[in-house]
C-alpha positions as CSV (number, residue, x, y, z in Angstrom):
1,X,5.2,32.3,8.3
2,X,6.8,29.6,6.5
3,X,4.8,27.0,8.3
4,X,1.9,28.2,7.1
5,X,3.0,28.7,3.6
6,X,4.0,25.4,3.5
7,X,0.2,24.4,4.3
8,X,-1.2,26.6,1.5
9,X,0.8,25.5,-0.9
10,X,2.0,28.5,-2.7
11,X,-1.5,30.1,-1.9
12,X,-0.7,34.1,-0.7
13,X,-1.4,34.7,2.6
14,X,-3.2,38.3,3.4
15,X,-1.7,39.5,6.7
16,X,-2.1,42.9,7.6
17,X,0.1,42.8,11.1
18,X,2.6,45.7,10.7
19,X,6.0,45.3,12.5
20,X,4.8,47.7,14.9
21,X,2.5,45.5,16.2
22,X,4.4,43.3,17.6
23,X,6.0,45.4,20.6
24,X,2.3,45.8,21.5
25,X,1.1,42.8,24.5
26,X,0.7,39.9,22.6
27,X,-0.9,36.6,23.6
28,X,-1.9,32.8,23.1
29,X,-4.1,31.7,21.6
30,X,-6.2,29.6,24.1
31,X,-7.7,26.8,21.6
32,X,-6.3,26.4,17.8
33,X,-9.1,25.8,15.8
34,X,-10.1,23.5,14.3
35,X,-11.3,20.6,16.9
36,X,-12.9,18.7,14.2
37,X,-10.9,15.5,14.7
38,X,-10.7,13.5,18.1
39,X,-7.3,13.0,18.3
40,X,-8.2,10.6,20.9
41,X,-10.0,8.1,18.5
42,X,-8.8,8.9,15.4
43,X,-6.7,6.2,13.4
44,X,-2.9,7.2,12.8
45,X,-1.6,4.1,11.6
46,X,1.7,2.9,9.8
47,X,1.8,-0.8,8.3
48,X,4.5,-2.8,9.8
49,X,5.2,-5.6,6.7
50,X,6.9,-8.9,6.4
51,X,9.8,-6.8,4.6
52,X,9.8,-4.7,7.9
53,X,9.6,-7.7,10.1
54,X,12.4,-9.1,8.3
55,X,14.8,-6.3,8.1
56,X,14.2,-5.4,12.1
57,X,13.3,-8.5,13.6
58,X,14.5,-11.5,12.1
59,X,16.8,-13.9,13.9
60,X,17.1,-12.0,17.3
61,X,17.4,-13.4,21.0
62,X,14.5,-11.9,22.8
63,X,16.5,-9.4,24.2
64,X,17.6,-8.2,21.1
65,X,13.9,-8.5,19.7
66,X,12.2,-6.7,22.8
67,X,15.1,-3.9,22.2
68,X,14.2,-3.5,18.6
69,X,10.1,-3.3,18.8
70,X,10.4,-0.9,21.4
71,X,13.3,1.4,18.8
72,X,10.4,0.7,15.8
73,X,7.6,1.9,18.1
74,X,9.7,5.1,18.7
75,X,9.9,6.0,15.4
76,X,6.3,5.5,14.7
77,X,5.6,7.7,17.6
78,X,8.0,10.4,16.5
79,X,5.7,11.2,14.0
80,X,2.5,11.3,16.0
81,X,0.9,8.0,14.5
82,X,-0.9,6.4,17.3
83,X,-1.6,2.4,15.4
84,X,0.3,-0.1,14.0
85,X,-0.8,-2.7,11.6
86,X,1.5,-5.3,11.8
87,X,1.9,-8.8,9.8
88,X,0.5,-11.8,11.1
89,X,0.2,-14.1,8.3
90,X,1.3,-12.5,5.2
91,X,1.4,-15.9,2.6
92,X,1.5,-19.4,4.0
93,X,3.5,-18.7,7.3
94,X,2.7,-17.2,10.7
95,X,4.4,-14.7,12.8
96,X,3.6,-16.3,15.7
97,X,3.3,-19.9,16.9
98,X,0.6,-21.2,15.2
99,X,-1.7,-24.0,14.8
100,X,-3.2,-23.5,11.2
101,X,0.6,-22.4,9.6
102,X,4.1,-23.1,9.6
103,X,6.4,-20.3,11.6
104,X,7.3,-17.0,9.2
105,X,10.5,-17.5,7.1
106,X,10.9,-13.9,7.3
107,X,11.4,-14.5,11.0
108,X,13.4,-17.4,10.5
109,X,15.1,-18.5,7.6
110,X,15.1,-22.1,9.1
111,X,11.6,-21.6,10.3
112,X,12.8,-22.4,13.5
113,X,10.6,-21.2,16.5
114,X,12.8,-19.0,18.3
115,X,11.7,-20.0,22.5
116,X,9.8,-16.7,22.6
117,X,6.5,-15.3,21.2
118,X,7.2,-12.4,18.7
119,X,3.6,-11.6,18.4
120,X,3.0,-11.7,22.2
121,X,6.3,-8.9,22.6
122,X,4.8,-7.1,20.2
123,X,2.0,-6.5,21.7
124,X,2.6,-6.0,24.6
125,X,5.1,-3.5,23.9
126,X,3.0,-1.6,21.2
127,X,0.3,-1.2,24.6
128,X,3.5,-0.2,27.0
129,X,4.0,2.6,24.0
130,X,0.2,3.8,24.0
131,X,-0.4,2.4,20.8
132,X,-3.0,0.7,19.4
133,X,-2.4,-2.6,17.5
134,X,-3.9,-4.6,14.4
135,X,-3.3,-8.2,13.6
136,X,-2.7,-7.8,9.5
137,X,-3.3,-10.5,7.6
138,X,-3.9,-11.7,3.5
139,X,-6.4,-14.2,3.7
140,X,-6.0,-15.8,0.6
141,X,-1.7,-15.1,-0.4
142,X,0.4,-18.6,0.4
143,X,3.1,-17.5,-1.9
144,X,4.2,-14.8,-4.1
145,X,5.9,-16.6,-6.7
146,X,8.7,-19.8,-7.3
147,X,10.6,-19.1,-3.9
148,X,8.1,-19.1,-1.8
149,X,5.9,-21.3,-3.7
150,X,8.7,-24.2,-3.1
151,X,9.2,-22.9,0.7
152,X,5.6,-23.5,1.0
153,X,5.7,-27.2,-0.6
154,X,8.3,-28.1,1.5
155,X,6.1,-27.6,4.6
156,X,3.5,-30.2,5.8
157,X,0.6,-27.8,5.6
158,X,1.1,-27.7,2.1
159,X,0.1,-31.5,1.5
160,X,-2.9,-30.9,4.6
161,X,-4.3,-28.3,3.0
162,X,-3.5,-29.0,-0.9
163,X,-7.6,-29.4,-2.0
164,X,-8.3,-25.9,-1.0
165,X,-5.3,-24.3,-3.2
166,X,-5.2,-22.9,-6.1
167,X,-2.1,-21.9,-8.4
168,X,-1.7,-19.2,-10.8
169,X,0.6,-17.8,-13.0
170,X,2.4,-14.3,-11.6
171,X,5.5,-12.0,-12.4
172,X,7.8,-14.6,-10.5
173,X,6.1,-17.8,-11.5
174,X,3.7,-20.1,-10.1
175,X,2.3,-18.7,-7.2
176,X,-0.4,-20.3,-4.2
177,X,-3.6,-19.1,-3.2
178,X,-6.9,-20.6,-0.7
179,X,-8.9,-20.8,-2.5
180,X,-11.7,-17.9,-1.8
181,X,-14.4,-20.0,-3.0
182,X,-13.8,-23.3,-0.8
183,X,-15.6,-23.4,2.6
184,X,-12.9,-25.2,3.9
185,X,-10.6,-22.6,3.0
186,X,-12.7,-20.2,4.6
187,X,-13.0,-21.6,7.7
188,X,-9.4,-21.8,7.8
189,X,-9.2,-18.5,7.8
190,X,-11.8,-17.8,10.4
191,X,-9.8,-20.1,12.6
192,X,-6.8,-18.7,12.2
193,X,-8.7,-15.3,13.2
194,X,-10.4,-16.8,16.1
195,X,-6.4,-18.2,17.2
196,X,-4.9,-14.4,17.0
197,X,-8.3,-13.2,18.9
198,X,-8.0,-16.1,22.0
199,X,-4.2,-15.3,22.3
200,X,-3.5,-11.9,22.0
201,X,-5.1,-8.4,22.7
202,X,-5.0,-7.0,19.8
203,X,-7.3,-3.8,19.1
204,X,-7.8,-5.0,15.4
205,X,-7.6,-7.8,12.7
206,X,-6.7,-6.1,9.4
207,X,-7.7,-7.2,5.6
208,X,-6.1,-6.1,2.9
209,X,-6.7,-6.0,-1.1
210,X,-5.5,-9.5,-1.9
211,X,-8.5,-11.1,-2.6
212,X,-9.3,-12.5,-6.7
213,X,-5.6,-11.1,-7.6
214,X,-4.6,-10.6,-11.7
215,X,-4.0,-14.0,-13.3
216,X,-6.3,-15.9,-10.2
217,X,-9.7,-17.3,-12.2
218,X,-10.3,-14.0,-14.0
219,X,-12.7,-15.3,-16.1
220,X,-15.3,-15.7,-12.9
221,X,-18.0,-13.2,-13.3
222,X,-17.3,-10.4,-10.3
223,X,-20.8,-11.3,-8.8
224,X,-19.4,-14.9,-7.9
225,X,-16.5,-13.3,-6.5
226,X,-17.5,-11.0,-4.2
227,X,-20.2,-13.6,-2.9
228,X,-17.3,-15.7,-2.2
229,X,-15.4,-12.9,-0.4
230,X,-18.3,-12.0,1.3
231,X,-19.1,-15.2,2.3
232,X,-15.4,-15.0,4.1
233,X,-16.1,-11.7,5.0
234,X,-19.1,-11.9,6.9
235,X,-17.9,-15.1,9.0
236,X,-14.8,-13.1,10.4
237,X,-16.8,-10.5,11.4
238,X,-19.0,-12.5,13.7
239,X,-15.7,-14.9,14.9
240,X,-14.3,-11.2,15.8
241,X,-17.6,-9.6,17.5
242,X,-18.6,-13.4,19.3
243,X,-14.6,-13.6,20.5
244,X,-13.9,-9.8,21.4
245,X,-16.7,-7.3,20.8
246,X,-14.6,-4.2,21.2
247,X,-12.2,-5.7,18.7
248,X,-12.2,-3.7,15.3
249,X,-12.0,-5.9,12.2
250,X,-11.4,-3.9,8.7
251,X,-10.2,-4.0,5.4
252,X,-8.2,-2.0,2.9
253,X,-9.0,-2.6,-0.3
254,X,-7.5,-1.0,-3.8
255,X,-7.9,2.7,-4.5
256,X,-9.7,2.4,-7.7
257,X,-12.9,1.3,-6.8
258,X,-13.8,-0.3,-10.1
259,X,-10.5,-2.5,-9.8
260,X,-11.5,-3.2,-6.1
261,X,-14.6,-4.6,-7.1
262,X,-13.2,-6.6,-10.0
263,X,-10.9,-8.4,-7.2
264,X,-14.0,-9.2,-5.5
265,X,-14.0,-6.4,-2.8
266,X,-17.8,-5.3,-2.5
267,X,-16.8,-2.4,-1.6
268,X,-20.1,-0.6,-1.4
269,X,-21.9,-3.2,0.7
270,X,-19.4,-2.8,2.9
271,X,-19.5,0.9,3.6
272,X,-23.2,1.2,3.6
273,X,-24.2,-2.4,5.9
274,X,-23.4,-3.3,8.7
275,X,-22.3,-6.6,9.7
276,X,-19.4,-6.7,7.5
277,X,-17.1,-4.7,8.9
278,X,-15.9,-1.9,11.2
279,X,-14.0,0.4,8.4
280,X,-13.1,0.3,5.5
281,X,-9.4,1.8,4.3
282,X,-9.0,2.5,0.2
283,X,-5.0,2.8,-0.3
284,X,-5.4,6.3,-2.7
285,X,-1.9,5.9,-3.4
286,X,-2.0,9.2,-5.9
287,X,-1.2,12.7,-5.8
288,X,-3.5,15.4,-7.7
289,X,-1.1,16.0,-10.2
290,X,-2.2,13.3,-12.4
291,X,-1.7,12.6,-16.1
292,X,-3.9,10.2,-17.8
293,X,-5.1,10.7,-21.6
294,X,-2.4,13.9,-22.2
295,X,-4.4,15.5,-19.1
296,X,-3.9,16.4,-15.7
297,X,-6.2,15.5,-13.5
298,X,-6.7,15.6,-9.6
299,X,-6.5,12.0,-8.7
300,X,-6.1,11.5,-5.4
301,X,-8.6,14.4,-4.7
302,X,-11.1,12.5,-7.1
303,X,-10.8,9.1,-5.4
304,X,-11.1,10.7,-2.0
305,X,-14.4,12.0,-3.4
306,X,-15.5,8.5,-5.0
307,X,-15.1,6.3,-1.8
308,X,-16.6,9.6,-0.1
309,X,-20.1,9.5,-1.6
310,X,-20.1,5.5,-1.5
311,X,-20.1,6.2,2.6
312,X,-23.1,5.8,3.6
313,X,-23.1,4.3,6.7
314,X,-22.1,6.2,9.6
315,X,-21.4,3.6,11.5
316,X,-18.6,2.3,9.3
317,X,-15.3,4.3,9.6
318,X,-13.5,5.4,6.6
319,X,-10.2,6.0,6.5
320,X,-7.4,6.2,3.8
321,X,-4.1,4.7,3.3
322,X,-1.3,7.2,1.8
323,X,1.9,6.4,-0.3
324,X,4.4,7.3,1.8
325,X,6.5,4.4,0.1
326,X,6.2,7.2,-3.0
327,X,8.1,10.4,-1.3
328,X,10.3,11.8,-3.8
329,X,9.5,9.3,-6.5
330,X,9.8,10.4,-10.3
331,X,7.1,9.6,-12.1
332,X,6.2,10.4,-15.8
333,X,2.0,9.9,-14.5
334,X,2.3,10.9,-10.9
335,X,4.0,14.5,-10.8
336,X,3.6,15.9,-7.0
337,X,5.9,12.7,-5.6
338,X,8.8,14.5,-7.1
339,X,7.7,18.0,-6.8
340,X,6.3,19.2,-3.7
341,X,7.5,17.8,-0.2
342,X,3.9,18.5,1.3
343,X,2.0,15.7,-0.1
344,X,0.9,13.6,2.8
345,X,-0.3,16.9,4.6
346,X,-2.0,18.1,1.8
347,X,-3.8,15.0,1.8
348,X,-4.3,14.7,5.4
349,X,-5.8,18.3,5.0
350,X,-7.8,16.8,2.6
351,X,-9.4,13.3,3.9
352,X,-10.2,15.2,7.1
353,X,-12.2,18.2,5.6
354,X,-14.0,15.2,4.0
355,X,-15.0,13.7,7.0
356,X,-12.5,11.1,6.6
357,X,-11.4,9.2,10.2
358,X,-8.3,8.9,9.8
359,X,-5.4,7.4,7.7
360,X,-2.3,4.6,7.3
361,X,1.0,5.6,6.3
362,X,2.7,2.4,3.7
363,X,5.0,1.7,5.0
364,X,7.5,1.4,8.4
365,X,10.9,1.5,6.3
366,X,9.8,4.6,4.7
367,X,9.9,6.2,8.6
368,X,13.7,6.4,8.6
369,X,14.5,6.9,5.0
370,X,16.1,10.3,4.4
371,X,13.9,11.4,1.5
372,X,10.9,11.3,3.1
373,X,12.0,12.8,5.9
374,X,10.9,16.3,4.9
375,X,7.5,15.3,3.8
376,X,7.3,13.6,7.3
377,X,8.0,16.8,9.5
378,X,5.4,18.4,7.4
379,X,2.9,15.5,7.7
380,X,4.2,15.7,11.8
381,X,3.6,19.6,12.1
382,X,-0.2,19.3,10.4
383,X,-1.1,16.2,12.8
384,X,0.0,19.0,15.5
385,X,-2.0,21.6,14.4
386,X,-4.9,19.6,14.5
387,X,-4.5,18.8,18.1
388,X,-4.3,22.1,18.9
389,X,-0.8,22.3,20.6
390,X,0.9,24.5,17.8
391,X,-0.1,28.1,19.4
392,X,2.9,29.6,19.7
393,X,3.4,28.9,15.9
394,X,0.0,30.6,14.4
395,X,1.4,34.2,13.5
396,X,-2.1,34.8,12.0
397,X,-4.6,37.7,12.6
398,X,-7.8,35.7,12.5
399,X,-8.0,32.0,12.5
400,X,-12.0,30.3,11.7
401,X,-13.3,27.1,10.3
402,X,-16.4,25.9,9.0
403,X,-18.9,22.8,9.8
404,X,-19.8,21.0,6.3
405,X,-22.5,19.1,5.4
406,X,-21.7,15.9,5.1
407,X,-17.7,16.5,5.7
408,X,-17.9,18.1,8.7
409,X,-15.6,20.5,10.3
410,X,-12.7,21.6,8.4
411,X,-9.0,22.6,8.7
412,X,-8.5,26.0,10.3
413,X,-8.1,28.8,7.5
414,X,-6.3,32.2,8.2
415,X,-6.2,35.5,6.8
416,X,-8.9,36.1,4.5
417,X,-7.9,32.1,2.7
418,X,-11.4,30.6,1.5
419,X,-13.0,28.2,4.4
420,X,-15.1,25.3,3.4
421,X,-16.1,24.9,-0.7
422,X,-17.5,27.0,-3.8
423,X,-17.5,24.2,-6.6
424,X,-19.6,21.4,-4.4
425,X,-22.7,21.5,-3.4
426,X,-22.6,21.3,0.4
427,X,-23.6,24.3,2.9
428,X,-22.0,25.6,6.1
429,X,-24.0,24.3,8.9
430,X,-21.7,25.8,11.8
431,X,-18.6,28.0,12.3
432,X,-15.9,28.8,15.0
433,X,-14.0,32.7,14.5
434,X,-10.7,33.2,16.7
435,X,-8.4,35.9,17.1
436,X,-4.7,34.8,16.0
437,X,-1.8,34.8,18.8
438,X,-0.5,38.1,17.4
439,X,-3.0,41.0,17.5
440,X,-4.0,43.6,20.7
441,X,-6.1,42.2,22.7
442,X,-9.6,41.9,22.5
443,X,-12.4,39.6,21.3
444,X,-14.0,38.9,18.3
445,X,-17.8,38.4,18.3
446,X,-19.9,36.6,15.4
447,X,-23.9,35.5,15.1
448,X,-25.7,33.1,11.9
449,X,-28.5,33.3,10.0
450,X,-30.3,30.2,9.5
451,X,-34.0,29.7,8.7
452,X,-34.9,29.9,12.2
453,X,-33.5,33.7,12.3
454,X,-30.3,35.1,13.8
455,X,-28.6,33.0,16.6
456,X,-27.3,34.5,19.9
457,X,-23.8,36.2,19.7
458,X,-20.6,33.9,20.3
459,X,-17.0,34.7,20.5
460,X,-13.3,33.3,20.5
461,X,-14.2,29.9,19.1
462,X,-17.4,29.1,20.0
463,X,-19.5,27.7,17.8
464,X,-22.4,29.2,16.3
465,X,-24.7,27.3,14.2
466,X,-25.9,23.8,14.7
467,X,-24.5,20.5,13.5
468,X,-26.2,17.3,12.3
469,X,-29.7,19.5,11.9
470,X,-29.1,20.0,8.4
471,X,-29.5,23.7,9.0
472,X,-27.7,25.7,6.6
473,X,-26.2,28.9,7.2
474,X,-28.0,32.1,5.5
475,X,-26.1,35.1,6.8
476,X,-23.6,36.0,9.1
477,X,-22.0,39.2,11.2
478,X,-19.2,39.4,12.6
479,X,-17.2,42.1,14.7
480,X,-14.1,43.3,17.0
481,X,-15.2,44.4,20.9
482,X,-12.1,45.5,22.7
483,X,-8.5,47.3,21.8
484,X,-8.5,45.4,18.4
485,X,-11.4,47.3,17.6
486,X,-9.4,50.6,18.0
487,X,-6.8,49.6,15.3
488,X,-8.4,46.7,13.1
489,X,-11.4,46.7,11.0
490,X,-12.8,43.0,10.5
491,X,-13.9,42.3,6.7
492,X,-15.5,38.9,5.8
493,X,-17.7,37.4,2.8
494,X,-20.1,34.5,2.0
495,X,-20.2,32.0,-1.0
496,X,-23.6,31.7,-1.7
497,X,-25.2,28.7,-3.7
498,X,-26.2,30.1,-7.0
499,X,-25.5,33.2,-6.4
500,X,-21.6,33.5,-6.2
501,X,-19.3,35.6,-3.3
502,X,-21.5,38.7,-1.6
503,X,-19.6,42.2,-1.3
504,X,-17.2,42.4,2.2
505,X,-19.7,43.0,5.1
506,X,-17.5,45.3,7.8
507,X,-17.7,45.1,11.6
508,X,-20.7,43.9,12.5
509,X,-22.5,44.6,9.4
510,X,-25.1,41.7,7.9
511,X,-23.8,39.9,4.3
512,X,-25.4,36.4,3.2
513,X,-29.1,36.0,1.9
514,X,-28.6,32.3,0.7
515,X,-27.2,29.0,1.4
516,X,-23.5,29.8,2.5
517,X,-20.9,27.1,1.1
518,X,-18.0,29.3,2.0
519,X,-16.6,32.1,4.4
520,X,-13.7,34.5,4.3
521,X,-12.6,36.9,7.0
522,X,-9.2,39.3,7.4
523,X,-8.3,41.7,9.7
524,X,-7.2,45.0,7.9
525,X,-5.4,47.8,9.6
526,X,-7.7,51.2,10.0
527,X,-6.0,53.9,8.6
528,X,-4.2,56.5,10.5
C-alpha cells in the first residue's frame, strides 16, 4: 500500500480486503486502467543543456564521446523518458560544424573542431536508444554576459553579422542578442534551421523562452514584439514542414503567461492557429504550495489551468516542462520542493487528467543527483502505472476512471477515492470499472445513462459511454456477477452538477438524475 499512498498524497485509502482474503485464489489484473495516454506518442522528454554538454561531453576523442552519449541516454531511459532535447546553438556557437556559427566553447574551450561530428553521434545514438531527438536552439541569445560577450567578439562572425546585433545590459554585463526585429537576423535563423534539418534526422527543432529578454528594448510596445517573433516564427515553421514534413518544430515558452507575452511569445495564437507551430511547452516551474500576498495558493495547478483553456486547437500539442532542477529546494514562496518528495508525479497526475500530452523534465544533471533521486522513482513508478505494466503492485479492490470533457481520460482511482472533478464545470462522458488484483474472482458489470437512455452492460474495463459526442453521463449502475458477489457488496456515487453527491446506489441499483462530474465506487465486505 505504500505505493499508492504515496500517489494520494496523504489522502486515506478505504480498503475493505480482510487478511483472510488473501489465501483465497487471487489474480492479475489483465489491463491497469487507465489507458488514457499513448505511451507510444506521448512526449517524455529531458533537456540536455550546454551546462550538460559541457560537464559530459567536452574535450573527448570520439571514443570517449560515443561511450559517454550512450551512459547519458541510459540514464534518461532509466526513468522511462522517451525524448531528448538537446543544445544545438545555445548563444553565438554551434554544437556541430556549422556554417552560420563558430564551433561551441562548451565543447571546446579552444573552439577547436574535434575530427568528428558531435551532433551526428548524437543522433544517431539517441535513434540506436529508441529515443526521439530535438535540435534545441535560442534563436536570438549570442551571449550571456562579459565572458562570452568577449568570446563572441573574438570570433569572425561577430564582425559578419555585427548590423543585426543588439547589446543590453544583464546581471553579468553587456550581453549580445539578433536582433528579433532584423530580417536579416531572421533569415539567419531560418538558415541555420534549414542546416540542422538537411544534416541530421532529428525528430524536432525546439524554441525556447528567450525571445525580448528583461533589459532587451523593453520600452517596445508587446504588439511590435510578438509581430517580430512571429514573423521568425512563422518562417521556421514552413523551412521545417518544406525541408521534413514529419519533423516537429515547438516552443517552450515562460510559465506565466502574461510574462510570456510581454517577451513577445504570442502565446495564444500559437495554441489556437495553425501554421505556427506543432506544440507548445509552458515551463510551470511551481508547486501548489504557493505563497504570494501572505496566501497560499495552488500555482502550478492554476497555470496548468491557464495555458489549459488558451488550448484551443487540437491540433497543437501541449505539453509542460517540470522543475526537476527544484527537487528538494527551500524556498520561503515555493513550499512543496522541500516538503513532499512526490511532486513531479503529482504533477504528472495532474497535466494528464487535463489532457495535457506530455511533459519535459529541466534538466539532465538533475537525473543523477542524489536528492532528486526519490522524487524520480516516484515520477518512474507513476509513468509505469500509466502504461499499464504495474499489476502485480495494485493491492486495490476496485480500480475505475473517468472520460472528461475537455481533459479526457483520467488517472485510475481506487477504493472509493473521488474520480474525475466536483469544483469545475466539466461532465463525465465515459468510464471504465475493474476489479483490483486482490479480490475472489468474478466480474464486475456497469451500464450509463446519457440522454439517449441506458447503454448496454459492459464489464472489466470496457468502456461505457461515448467520447468526443459531448454526451454527458446522467446515471449509472453498477454490480458484482460471480464469487465476489457472494462476499462483497459494490457501493458507488455520482457528483451531480448543481445538485451535489447522490446517496450510495448498491449492486446494481440506479443513482444519478443529472450531469455526472464525478464517480466513487468501493467494495465493502457483506456481513457475516
Amino acid at each position: 500500500m505504500q505505493i499508492i499512498r504515496r500517489y494520494l498524497a496523504g489522502i486515506i485509502v478505504v480498503v475493505c480486503l480482510l487478511s483472510s482474503l488473501f489465501s483465497m485464489q487471487s489474480r492479475q489484473v489483465a489491463v491497469y486502467l487507465p489507458m488514457q495516454v499513448n505511451t507510444e506518442m506521448e512526449k517524455r522528454a529531458c533537456w540536455i543543456s550546454y551546462i550538460d554538454m559541457e560537464s559530459e561531453l567536452s574535450d573527448k576523442s570520439e571514443a570517449a564521446f560515443r561511450a559517454k552519449v550512450h551512459a547519458m541516454y541510459d540514464t534518461v531511459k532509466r526513468y522511462g523518458l522517451n525524448t531528448v532535447i538537446v543544445h544545438a546553438r545555445a548563444m553565438g556557437d554551434a554544437f556541430y560544424p556549422s556554417d552560420y556559427f563558430p564551433y561551441s566553447e562548451y565543447m571546446s574551450k579552444t573552439r577547436t573542431y574535434p575530427g568528428y561530428d558531435p551532433y551526428e553521434i548524437m543522433v544517431a545514438v539517441a535513434h540506436e536508444e529508441g529515443l526521439r531527438f530535438e535540435a534545441w536552439i535560442n534563436p536570438y541569445r549570442l551571449s550571456l554576459g562579459k565572458e562570452t560577450t568577449a568570446s563572441f567578439e573574438h570570433t569572425p562572425f561577430y564582425a559578419k553579422y555585427q548590423s543585426m546585433i543588439l547589446e543590453y545590459q544583464g546581471q553579468n554585463g553587456t550581453c549580445l542578442v539578433l536582433n528579433p526585429q532584423s530580417a536579416e537576423a531572421q533569415q539567419l535563423v531560418v538558415n541555420q534551421v534549414a542546416e540542422i534539418l538537411e544534416r541530421y534526422p532529428v525528430d524536432g527543432i525546439h524554441f525556447d523562452d528567450y525571445f525580448f529578454v528583461d533589459g532587451m528594448q523593453d520600452t517596445l510596445p508587446q504588439e511590435e514584439k510578438m509581430q517580430a517573433v512571429n514573423a521568425l516564427v512563422q518562417k521556421v515553421y514552413q523551412t521545417v514542414k518544406q525541408k521534413r514534413p514529419d519533423c516537429e518544430f515547438g516552443i517552450s515558452p515562460a510559465g506565466n503567461p502574461d510574462y510570456a507575452r510581454s517577451q513577445g511569445a504570442d502565446i495564444d495564437t500559437w495554441l489556437s492557429q495553425e501554421g505556427y507551430v506543432d506544440y507548445v511547452m509552458p515551463q510551470i516551474y511551481w508547486t501548489d504550495r504557493y505563497v504570494t500576498d501572505g496566501k497560499e495558493v495552488p500555482m502550478f495547478s492554476n497555470r496548468c489551468e491557464v495555458w489549459q483553456t488558451l488550448h484551443t486547437n487540437p491540433e497543437i500539442k501541449l505539453y509542460a516542462g517540470l522543475a526537476l532542477y527544484r527537487v528538494g529546494e527551500t524556498s520561503d514562496t515555493d513550499l512543496d520542493w522541500a516538503l513532499r518528495e512526490d511532486n513531479l508525479a503529482t504533477q504528472c497526475a495532474h497535466i494528464y487528467g487535463m489532457g495535457y500530452d506530455g511533459f519535459a523534465l529541466f534538466r539532465y544533471a538533475y537525473l543523477k543527483e542524489n536528492g532528486t533521486q526519490v522524487e524520480l522513482q516516484n515520477l518512474y513508478s507513476y509513468l509505469k502505472k500509466q502504461a499499464g505494466i504495474l499489476t502485480s503492485e495494485v493491492d486495490a479492490g476496485i480500480v475505475y476512471t473517468v472520460h472528461m470533457q475537455t481533459f479526457g481520460w483520467q488517472e485510475a482511482k481506487m477504493d472509493g477515492i473521488v474520480a474525475g472533478y466536483t469544483k469545475q464545470e466539466k461532465s463525465v462522458e465515459a468510464v471504465r470499472i475493474q476489479l483490483g488484483a486482490y479480490v475472489p474472482k468474478g466480474n464486475v458489470r456497469y451500464a450509463v445513462e446519457t440522454a439517449q437512455g441506458q447503454s448496454a452492460w459492459r464489464k472489466d474495463g470496457e468502456q461505457a459511454g461515448s467520447v468526443g459526442q459531448k454526451e454527458p453521463l446522467l446515471g449509472i449502475r453498477i454490480n458484482l456477477t460471480g464469487g465476489i458477489s457472494d462476499s462483497y457488496d459494490i457501493l458507488y456515487r455520482v457528483y451531480v452538477s448543481a445538485q451535489g453527491w447522490t446517496d450510495w446506489g448498491k449492486n446494481g441499483t440506479y443513482t444519478g438524475g443529472g450531469t455526472i462530474q464525478a464517480l466513487q465506487v468501493k467494495l465493502v465486505k457483506k456481513a457475516e
